[in-house]
N, C-alpha and C positions, 0 to 999 in steps of 0.2 A: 428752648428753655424747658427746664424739668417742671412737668403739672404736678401739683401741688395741693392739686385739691383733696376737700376732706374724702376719706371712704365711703361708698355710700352706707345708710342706716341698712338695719336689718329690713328685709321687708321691702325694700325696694329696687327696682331692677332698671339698669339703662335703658334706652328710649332706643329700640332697632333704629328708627326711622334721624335717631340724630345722630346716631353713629354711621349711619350712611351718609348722613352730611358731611359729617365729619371726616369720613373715608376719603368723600370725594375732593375735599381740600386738600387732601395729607395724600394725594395720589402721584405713588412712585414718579418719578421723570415727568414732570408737569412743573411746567415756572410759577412762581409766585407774580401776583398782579398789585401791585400798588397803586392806589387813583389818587393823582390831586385835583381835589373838588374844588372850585371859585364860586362864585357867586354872579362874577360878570366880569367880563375882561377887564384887565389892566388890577388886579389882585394879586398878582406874584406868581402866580402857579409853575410857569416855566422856569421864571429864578430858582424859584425854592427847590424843583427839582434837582436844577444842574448843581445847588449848590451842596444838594443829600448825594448825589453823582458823586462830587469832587470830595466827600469825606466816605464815601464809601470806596472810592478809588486810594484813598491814603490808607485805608484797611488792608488792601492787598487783591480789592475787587476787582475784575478784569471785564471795564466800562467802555462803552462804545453808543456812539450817539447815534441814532439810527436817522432821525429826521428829525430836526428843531427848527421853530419859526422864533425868529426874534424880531423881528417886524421893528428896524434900525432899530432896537433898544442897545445903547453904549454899554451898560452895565451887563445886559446879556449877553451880551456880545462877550464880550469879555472871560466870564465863565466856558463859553465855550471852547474856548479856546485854547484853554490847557485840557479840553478830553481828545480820544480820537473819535476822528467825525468819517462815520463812513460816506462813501460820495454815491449822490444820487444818481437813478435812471431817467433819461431825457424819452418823454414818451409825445410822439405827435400830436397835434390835435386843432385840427382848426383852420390849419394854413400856417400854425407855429409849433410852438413845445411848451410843453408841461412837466414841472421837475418833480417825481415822486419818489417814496422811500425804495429803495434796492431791498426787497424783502428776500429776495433769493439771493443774494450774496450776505447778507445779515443773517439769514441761516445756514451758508457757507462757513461766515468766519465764525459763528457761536460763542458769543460772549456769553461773560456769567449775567452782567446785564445792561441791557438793550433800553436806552431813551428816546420813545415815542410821543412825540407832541403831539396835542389836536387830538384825540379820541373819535371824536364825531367827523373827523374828517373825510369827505366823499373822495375816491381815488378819480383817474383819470379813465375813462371810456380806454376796454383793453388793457386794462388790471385784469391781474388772476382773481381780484377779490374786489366788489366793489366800496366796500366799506375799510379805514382802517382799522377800526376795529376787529375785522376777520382776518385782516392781516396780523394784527396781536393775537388772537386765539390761535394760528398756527404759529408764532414764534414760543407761545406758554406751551404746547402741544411737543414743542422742541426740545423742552426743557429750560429755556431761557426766560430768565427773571427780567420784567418790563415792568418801568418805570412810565406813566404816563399822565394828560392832563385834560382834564375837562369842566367844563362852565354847566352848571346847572340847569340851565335853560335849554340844554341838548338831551337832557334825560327824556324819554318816550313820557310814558306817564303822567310828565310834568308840562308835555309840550302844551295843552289847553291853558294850564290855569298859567304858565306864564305869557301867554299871547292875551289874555284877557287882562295880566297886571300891565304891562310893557305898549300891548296893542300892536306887536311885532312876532309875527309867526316865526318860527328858525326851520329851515328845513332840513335842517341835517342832525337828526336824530341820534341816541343811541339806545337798543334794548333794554329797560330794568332790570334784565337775568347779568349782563354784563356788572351792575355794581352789585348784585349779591353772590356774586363770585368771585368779587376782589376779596384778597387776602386783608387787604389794607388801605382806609380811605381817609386821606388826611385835610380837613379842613383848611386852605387856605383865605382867611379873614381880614378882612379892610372894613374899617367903618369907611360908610357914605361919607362923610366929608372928608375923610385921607383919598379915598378913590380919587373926587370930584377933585379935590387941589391935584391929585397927578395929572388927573386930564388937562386940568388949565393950563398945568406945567411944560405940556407936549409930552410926558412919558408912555401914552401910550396910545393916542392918534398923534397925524398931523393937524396944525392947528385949525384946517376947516372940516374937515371930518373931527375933530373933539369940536368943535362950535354944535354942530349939528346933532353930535351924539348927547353933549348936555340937554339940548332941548328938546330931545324928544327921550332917551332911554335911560340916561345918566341923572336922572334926577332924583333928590333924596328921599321920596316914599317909594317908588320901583325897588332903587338900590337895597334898600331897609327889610322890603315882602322878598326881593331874589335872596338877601341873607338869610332868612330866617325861614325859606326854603330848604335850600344847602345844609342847615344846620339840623332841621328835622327830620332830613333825610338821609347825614348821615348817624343820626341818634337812633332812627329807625334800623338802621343797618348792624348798628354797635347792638343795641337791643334783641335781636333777631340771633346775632351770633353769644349773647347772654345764655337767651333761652337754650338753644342747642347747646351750649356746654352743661348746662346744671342737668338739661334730660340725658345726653350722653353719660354723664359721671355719676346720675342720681342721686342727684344731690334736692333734695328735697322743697326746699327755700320755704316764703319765697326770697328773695333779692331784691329790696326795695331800692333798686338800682333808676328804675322806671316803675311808673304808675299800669296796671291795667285790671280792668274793670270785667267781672262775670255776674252775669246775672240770671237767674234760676227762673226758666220756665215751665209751667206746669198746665194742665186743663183750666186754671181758676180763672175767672170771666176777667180776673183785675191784674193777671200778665202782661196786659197789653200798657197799661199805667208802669209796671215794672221796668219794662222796655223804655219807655219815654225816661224816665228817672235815670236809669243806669246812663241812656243815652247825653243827659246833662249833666250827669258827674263828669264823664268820659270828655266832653269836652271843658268843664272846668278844672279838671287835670290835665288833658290834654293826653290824653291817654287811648287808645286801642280798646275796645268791649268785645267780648263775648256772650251772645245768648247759649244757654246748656238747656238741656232738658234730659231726662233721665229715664229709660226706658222699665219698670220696676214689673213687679208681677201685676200690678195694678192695670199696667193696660193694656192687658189681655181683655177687660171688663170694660174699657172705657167704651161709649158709646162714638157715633158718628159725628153728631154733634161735636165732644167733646174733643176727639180726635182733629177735625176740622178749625176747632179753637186756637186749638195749639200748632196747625200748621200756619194759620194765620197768621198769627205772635211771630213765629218766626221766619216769616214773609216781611212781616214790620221791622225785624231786627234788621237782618238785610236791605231793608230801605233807609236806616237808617246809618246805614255804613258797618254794621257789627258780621264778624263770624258767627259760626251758627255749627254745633256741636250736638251730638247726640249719639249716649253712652247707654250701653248695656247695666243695670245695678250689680253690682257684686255681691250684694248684703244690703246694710242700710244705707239708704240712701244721702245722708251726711256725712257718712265716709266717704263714697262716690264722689261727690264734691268738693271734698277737700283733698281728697285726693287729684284732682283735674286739676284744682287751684294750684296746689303745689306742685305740680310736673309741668305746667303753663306761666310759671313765677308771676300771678293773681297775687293782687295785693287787695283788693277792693273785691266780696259779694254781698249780690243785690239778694233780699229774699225775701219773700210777699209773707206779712204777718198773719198768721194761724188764726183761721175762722172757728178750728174743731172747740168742742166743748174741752170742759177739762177733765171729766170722765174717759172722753175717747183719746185724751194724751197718756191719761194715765195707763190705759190699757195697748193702747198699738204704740206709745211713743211721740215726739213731737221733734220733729223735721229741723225746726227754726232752734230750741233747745240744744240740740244735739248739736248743731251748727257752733253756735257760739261757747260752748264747752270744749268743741275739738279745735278751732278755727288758729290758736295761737296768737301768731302775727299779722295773722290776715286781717283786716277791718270786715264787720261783718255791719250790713246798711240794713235791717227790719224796717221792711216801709206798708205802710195798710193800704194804699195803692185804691185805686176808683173802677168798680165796671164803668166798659165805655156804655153811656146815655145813649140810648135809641140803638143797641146793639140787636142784628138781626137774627130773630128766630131760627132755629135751626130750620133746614129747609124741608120738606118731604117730601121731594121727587125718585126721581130713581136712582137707585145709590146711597141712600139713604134714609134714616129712620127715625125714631124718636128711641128716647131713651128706653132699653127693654125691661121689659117685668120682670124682677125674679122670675123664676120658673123654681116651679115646684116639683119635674120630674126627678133631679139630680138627689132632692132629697128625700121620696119616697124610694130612687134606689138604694140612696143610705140606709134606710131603714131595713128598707128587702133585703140587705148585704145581712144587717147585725142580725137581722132574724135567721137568717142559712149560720150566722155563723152562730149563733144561741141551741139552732137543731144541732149543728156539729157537736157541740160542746155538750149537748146533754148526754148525746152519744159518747161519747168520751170520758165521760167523769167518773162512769165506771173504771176504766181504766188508769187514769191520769190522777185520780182526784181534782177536787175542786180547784186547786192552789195552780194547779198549772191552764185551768180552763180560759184563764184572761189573756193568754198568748195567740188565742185562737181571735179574741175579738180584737188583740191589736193589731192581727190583723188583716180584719175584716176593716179596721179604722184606716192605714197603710193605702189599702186599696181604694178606699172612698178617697181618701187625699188623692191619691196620684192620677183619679181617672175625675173627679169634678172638682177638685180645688178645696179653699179653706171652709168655706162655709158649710159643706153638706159635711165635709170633714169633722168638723165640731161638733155635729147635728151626731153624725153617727156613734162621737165620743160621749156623748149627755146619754144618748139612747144605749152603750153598751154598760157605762157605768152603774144604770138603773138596773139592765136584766141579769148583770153579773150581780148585784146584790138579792135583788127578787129572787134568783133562782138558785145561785151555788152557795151565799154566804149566811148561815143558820142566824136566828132560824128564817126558817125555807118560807117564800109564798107574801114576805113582808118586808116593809122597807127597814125593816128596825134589824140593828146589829148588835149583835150581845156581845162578843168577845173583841176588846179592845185594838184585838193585834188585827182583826179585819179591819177597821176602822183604816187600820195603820196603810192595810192592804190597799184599800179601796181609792185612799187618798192619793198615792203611787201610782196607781196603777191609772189613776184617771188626769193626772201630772204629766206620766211620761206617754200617756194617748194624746194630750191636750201637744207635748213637744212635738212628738212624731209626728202629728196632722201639719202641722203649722213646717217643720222641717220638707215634709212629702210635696205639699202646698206648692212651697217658695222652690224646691228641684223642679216639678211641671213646670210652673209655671218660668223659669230659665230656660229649662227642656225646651217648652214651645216657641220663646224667641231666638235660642239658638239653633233650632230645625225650619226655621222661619229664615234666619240669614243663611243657615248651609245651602237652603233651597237656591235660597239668590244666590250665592258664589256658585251653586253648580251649575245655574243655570245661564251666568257670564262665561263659566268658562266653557261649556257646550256651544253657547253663539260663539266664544273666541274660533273654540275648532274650527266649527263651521265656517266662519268668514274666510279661516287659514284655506279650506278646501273650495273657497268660490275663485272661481278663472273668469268670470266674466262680471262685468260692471250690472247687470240684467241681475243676475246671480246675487252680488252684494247687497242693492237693491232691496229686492224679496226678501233675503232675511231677515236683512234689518227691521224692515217695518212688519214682520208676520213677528218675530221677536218682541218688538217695543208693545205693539197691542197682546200680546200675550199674558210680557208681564205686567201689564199695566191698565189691561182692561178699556184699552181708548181705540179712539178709531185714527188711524196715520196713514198720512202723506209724503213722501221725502220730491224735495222740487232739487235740480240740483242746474247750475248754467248750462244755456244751449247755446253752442257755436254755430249762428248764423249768420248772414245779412246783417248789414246796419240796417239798421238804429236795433234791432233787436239782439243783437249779440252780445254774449252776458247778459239777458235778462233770463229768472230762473223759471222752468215749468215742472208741471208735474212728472214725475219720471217715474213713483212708482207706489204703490199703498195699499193698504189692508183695513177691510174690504179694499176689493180696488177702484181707485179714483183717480179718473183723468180731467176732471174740470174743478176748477173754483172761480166762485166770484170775485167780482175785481175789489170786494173790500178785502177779504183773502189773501188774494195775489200781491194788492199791495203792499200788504203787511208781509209778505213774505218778501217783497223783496224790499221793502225797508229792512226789514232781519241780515238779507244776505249783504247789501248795500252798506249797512252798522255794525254787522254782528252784536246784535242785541236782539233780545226776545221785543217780540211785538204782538197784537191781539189781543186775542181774549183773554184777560185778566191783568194783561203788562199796562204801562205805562203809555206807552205805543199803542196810537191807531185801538182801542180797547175795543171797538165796536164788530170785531171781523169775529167771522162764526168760530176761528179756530186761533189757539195758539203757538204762535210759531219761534222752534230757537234754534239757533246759529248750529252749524256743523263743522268744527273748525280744527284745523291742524296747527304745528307751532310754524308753516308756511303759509297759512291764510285761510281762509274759507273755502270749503270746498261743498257747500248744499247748505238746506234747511228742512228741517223738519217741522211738522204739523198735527196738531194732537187736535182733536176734537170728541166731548163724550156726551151723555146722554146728562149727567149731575150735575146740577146747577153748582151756581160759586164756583171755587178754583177747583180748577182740573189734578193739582198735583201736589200732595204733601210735604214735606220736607225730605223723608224717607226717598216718594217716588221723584224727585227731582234729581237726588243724587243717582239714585241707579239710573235714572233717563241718561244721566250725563255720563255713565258707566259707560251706558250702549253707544250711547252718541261718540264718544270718543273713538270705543272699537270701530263704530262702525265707520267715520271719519277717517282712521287712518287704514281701512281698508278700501275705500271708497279713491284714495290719496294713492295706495299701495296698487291700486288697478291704473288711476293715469300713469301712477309714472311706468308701469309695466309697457303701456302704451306709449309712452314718449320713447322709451327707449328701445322699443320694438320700431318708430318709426324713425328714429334717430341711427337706427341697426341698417334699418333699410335704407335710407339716405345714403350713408356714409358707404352700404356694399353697392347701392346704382353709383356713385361716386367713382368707386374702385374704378365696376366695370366700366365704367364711360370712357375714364382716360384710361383702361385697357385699349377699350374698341378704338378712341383716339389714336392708343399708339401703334394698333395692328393697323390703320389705313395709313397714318403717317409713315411704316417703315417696310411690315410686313406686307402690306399687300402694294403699296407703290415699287418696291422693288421689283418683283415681275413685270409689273406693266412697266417699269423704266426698262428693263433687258430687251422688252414687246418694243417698247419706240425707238429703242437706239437701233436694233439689227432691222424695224425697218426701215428706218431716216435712211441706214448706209444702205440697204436693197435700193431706195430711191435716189440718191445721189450717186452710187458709188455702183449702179449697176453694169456698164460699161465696160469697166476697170475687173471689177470681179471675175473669176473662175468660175465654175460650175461646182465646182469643192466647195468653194466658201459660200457661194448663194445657198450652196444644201444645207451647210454648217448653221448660217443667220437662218435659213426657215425651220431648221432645226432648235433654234435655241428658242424663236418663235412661238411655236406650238408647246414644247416642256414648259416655257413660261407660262404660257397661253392657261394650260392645264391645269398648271399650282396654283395658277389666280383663280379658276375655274374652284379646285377644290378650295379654296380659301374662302371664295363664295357659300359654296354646296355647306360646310361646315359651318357659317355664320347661322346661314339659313334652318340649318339642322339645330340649331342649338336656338334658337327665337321658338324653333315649335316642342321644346323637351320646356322649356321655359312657360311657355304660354300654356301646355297640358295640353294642346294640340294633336300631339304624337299616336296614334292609335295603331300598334302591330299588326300586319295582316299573318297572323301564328297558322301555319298549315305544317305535316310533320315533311323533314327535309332531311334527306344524306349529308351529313358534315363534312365526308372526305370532297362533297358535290363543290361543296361551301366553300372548301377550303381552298380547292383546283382553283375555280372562278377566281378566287382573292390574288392568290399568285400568277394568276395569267396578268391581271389587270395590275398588280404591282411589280410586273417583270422588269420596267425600262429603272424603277426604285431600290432594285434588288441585283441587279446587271453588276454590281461591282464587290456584291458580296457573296458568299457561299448559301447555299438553302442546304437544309437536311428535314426531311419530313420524317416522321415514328408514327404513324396514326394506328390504333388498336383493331385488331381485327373483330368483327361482328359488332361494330360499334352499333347500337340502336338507331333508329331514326327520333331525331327530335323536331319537339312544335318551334319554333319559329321563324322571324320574318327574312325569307331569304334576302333580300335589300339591304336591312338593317343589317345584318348578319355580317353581311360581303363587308358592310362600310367600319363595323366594328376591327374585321380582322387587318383590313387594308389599311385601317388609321395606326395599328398596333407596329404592322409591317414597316409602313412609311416611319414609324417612329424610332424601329430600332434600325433601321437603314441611316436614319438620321444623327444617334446618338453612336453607332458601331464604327469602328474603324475602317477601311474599304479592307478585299481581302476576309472579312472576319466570319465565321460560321453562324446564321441563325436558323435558329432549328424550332420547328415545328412538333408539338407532343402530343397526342390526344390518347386515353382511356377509361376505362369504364369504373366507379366506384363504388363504394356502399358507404352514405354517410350519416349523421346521425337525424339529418331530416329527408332519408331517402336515399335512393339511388339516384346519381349524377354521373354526366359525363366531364371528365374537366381535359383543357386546351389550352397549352403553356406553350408561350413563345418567348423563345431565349435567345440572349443576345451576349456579345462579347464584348461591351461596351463597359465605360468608367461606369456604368452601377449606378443608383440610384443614392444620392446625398442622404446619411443620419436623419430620421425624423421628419424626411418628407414622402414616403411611402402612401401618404393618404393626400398631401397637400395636391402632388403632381395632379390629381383628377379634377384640380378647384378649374374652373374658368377662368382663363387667360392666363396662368400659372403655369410658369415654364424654369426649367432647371436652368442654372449657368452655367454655361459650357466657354469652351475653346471658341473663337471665331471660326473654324473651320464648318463647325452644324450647320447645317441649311437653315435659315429663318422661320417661322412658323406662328401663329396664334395662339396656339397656347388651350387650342379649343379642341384637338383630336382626342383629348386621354377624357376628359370631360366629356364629350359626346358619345366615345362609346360606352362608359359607364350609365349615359342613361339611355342608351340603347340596348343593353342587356339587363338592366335591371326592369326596364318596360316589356322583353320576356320571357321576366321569371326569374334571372339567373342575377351573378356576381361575378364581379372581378375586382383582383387583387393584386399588387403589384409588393414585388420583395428583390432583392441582392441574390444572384445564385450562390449556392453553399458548395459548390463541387467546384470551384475554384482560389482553395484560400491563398495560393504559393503566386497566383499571377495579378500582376500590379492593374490589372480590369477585370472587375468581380463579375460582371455583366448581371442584367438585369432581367427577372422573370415575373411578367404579365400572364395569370391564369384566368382559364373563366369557368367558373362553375355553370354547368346547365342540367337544368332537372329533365329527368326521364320521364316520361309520361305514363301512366299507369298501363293503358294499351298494349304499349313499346313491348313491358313489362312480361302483360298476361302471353303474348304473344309468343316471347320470348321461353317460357313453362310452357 
């Protein structure tokens, strides 16, 4: 549908943050979600669907019913009937089956859109998804449009207060974020007594399940509180996507589409009266509130007390169900306000009638005035509100004070300024004349504003007006003015010092709260870095709480669950704080693990357990809790102002989902590890099932016939069977030696005995010892003449070259050339010797050049290969990298025209610097 809406007014600019709402709705290839909302079963919700199905199928929709429960309803039945029904998956469970929706063939066949019953539906143990609901977020994610249905009493949020109306828990939930991201929620409505006659009727139990459900859930003030449930919460919904459009389009409003209520918090003792008042319009409208309060140049000067007031107020608005709002002033602060009003479509503010005299309105202005002149459409409530009776003194411990004195240094420098700028000017007036001399004292004024504020700023403007006349404006030395036009002068000039001050004033004093929040964002997003660069849980830990006391002047704890022993497993300890702290009392503990147990704040100052020395709050991700943190300070009353709660809950967040970002690093480092001892196990399972029982079956069989069949036998063939004996005997032997070698490269075990050794020595040995392996193919040795001596371990050495040997005797043709390379190099970390053994074999398979070295990883070959472990290429690679060296395996290039590339194994080995000197 084309938006229609008006342009926005000059002057005002869309809302980023509802345009990114709005983005996220309007996001390319993403289904649309339509919810039909009930009230309580037997409402229509599934009719009504199939019956918006079957006229959206006459449109030209291309509808497919994923899973519908019609629980015998005739009438439903019925509808269903002319759609197509995809057919379920039959899933075990029990000793029987369980029929759930085919969510992988429904994203198969990808209809335009897809009917899902039952929203809150729990799947079957062995679902991809346990919820259907996350079975719908991946069919939206597919692009396909879902239709679906859900009863109120499933909603998260609402599960309390409907188990309190009904006196019947539901256990099968759904998220709140689920209905604020349908597109579409369509109320389906029954009065109470239509429901109740269905039920009597049998349409929607059987008749002793309906007997049963009248009397206990079905009855007409339940049914009447689940209505009017439903109905407020999808008015909430409707309301919610209002607001986003008029901020998105800015459009100014408000929209008295819905009632909601703001109300203006300030230092004044009778905020707190302000709050209660807003708070009982809000519910004689019914209505959503807002507490504001308005950050202006003024409180920069507010005292502790003062400050403390108002984080109070809006501690109370919070307790009394309201938001809680606090804006930088732009200007005046009634524009501020009505500006909030109208980007928030506020129809109702609250605002505490003006104590000031009416000399100090006429001179600074009145708040309340300016409200109701700009307000429009808005209702604006002046109420004279009450201090609260027996409200407590401010306190004056540490951290706080009493109201400060003026101070009179600020404006003896005022003065000290106009006097330097009085000497400048007399110096000058020779040159300048007098007419230009008042450029100098505005500004010597300029500087008084911008370095103490309005007050000495004014001070400085009475005091330059006076010496600019005493001294430059004739006649000289008196207050008295003869020529008209100075008069003219003087008036001007002490006008636009009076603008300037009061301009210079209101820039610091923005300057200072906006270097006051740049502080804070730079100083989240330095903890952000840092948490980015912590690797360990210890790491995360420490920051966070050497950070939270930082900025926040408190002393912190962070307790997070220990996995132990029962009964104590899941309960949480201290793990880590600043100062550091490893013990709390058990009124403490308690409250921390009521925090971690509720997630809700507990102790000192909450509602919870109030009497524990610290207060503690929830650490939580959108997967659950993962710690709790604890604040304790030296200042009586509340620990935290509105301000500092919101950036606690900054840090708490970061630090949460880095706290979150370390397990799962951990799960899936042990989940890594699982699944490769996994691999290896049915490896090693299938090297004894196949690879190592084969010799020993070749060992039993030639000797069963030695023992039976020795008689009958030759002297040929008794040598033949003890011949095949022993070769077996051998393989089994090294199939052994190589397990065992590979348990101690594993284990770290392995420690080289490096001494320098002749490599042609090496190499002899290798091939003496792989002669009977080698007996059917060709050998060619090239080894480099003056090859240096190198450090390592002749054992290891031998077993490297021999496992190389046996390898390409195994993979080469019989007949086929392998040849042996060895010389001397210079490379870019040294001099090396490298030793290339080349084979004329099919070559090494695309892309597995590095696999072949993995453990128990073997190429696939022709049945012809000799069998093998899978463990020789893998052991010698950490027996040359254990000294010093590499090796790399590649395709030879010097045979492209023949149909076997053969395969070439090098080993890089470092020279030793001795070898070297030795060598010069």
């Amino acid at each position: 549908m084309r938006d229609t809406a008006r342009p926005p007014r000059a002057g005002h600019r869309p809302s980023p943050d509802a345009l990114l709402a709005q983005a996220r709705r309007e996001t390319p290839g993403r289904g649309r979600l339509k919810i039909f909302l009930g009230a309580a079963p037997g409402v229509g919700k599934t009719y009504e669907m199939l019956t918006t199905a079957h006229a959206r199928r006459r449109e030209g929709v291309d509808v497919v019913v994923g899973v519908v429960e019609t629980h015998g309803r005739p009438e439903t039945e019925a509808l269903v009937a002319g759609l197509e029904v995809l057919a379920r998956r039959t899933v075990p469970y029990g000793g029987g089956t369980l029929d759930e929706m085919d969510l992988d063939g429904l994203l198969a066949r990808k209809p335009r859109l897809a009917l899902v019953d039952e929203l809150a539906h729990t799947n079957a143990p062995g679902s991809r998804h346990p919820k259907r609901y996350l079975d719908v977020e991946e069919l939206l994610q597919a692009g396909i449009d879902v239709h679906t249905t859900l009863n109120i009493q499933h909603v998260e949020s609402l599960n309390d207060v409907v188990a309190q109306i009904t006196r019947i828990r539901v256990r099968e939930t759904v998220p709140d974020s689920i209905l604020d991201r349908a597109d579409d929620i369509e109320v389906i409505d029954l009065s109470p007594d239509d429901l109740i006659r269905r039920l009597q009727e049998g349409k929607v139990y059987l008749p002793r399940q309906a007997e049963r459900a009248l009397k206990h859930y079905f009855s007409p003030g339940n049914l009447t509180a689940l209505r009017e449930l439903a109905l407020r919460r999808t008015a909430q919904q409707v309301d919610d996507q209002l607001v986003t459009h008029m901020r998105a389009h800015a459009i100014p409003g408000p929209w008295a589409a819905g009632e909601r209520v703001l109300v203006c918090v300030s230092e004044d003792p009778r905020s707190g009266s302000l709050v209660r008042y807003a708070k009982r319009l809000a519910d004689r409208l019914r209505a959503p509130f807002t507490a504001l309060t308005i950050e202006s140049r003024r409180s920069a000067s507010l005292s502790d007390a003062e400050r403390d007031r108002i984080a109070e107020t809006l501690r109370l608005a919070e307790r009394l169900g309201a938001e809680t709002a606090t804006l930088p002033s732009q200007g005046r602060i009634a524009d501020d306000v009505i500006g909030f009003a109208r980007e928030h479509n506020v129809t109702h503010v609250v605002v505490g009638k003006s104590a000031r005299s009416r000399w100090f309105e006429l001179l600074h202005g009145s708040v309340v005035h300016d409200l109701l002149r700009r307000s429009g459409p808005i209702s604006v409530h002046v109420v004279a509100g009450e201090e609260a009776a027996g409200a407590p003194a401010p306190h004056k411990g540490l951290g706080t004070a009493a109201p400060p004195r003026p101070s009179l240094l600020p404006y003896g420098a005022a003065l000290a300024m106009v006097a330097g700028a009085l000497g400048l000017g007399l110096v000058l007036q020779s040159s300048l004349g007098h007419e230009s001399t008042d450029l100098v004292f505005l500004t010597a004024v300029v500087a008084v504003a911008v370095r103490f504020g309005l007050g000495p700023s004014l001070a400085a403007v009475l005091a330059s007006s006076l010496a600019y006349n005493f001294f430059f404006l004739p006649p000289l030395y008196t207050f008295t003015i003869a020529d008209p036009t100075n008069v003219v002068a003087l008036f001007f000039f002490t006008l636009v010092a009076v603008a300037v001050s009061n301009l210079a004033a209101r820039v610091r004093a923005e300057a200072r709260i906006a270097g006051a929040r740049s502080r804070t964002t730079e100083a989240l997003y330095g903890f952000s870095r840092k948490l980015a660069g912590c690797g360990t849980l210890d790491d995360v830990l420490w920051a966070t709480a050497y950070q939270i006391a930082l900025m926040l002047r408190l002393r912190v704890v962070l307790l997070l669950p220990q996995d132990g022993p029962a009964p104590r497993r899941g309960a949480v300890t201290v793990m880590a704080g600043y100062p550091p702290e490893d013990f709390l009392d058990e009124a403490d503990l308690a409250a921390a693990t009521w925090t971690f147990d509720h997630g809700r704040p507990a102790g000192r100052g909450a509602d919870t357990l109030p009497g524990a020395k610290r207060l503690f709050l929830p650490l939580r991700t959108g997967r659950g809790m993962v710690g709790v943190v604890g604040l304790d300070g030296d200042k009586p009353g509340p620990l935290l102002t509105p301000d500092q709660r919101r950036l606690l809950d900054a840090l708490a967040d970061q630090a949460a989902l880095a706290i979150e970002r370390v397990h799962l690093v951990e799960d899936l480092d042990r989940a890594r590890r699982s699944a490769e001892a996994d691999r290896l196990r049915q490896a090693l399972l299938s090297s004894l099932s196949h690879d190592l029982k084969t010799p020993l079956a070749a060992v039993l069989g030639a000797a069963t016939t030695l023992r039976d069949l020795r008689d009958a036998l030759g002297p040929e063939a008794k040598g033949e069977l003890l011949a095949t004996m022993i070769d077996e005997a051998e393989r089994l032997n090294r199939f052994i030696a190589n397990l065992l070698d590979m348990t101690k490269l594993e284990s770290g075990a392995l420690a080289p005995n490096l001494a320098p050794h002749d490599l042609a020595e090496i190499v002899g040995t290798a091939l003496e010892r792989a002669g009977k392996i080698l007996s059917r193919h060709r050998v060619e040795l090239a080894l480099g003449a003056g090859l240096p001596a190198l450090r390592l371990d002749a054992v290891l050495m031998e077993q490297v070259l021999f496992n190389l040997l046996d390898n390409a005797a195994k993979y080469a043709p019989e007949g086929s050339l392998v040849r042996i390379e060895a010389w001397q190099e210079t490379r870019r970390e040294g001099d090396a010797v490298s030793l290339t053994i080349l084979d004329e074999g099919e070559g090494i398979p695309e892309g597995d050049e590095e696999r072949i070295f993995d453990t128990f990883y073997r190429v696939r070959k022709s049945d012809r290969v000799r069998a093998g472990t899978g463990l020789g290429l893998a052991i010698s690679r950490g027996f040359v990298e254990a000294m010093g060296g590499r090796i790399t395996a590649r395709n030879r290039g010097d045979r492209p025209d023949s149909a076997s590339p053969g395969a070439a194994f090098t080993l890089i080995l470092p020279v030793p610097r001795t070898a070297l000197e030795d060598a010069a």
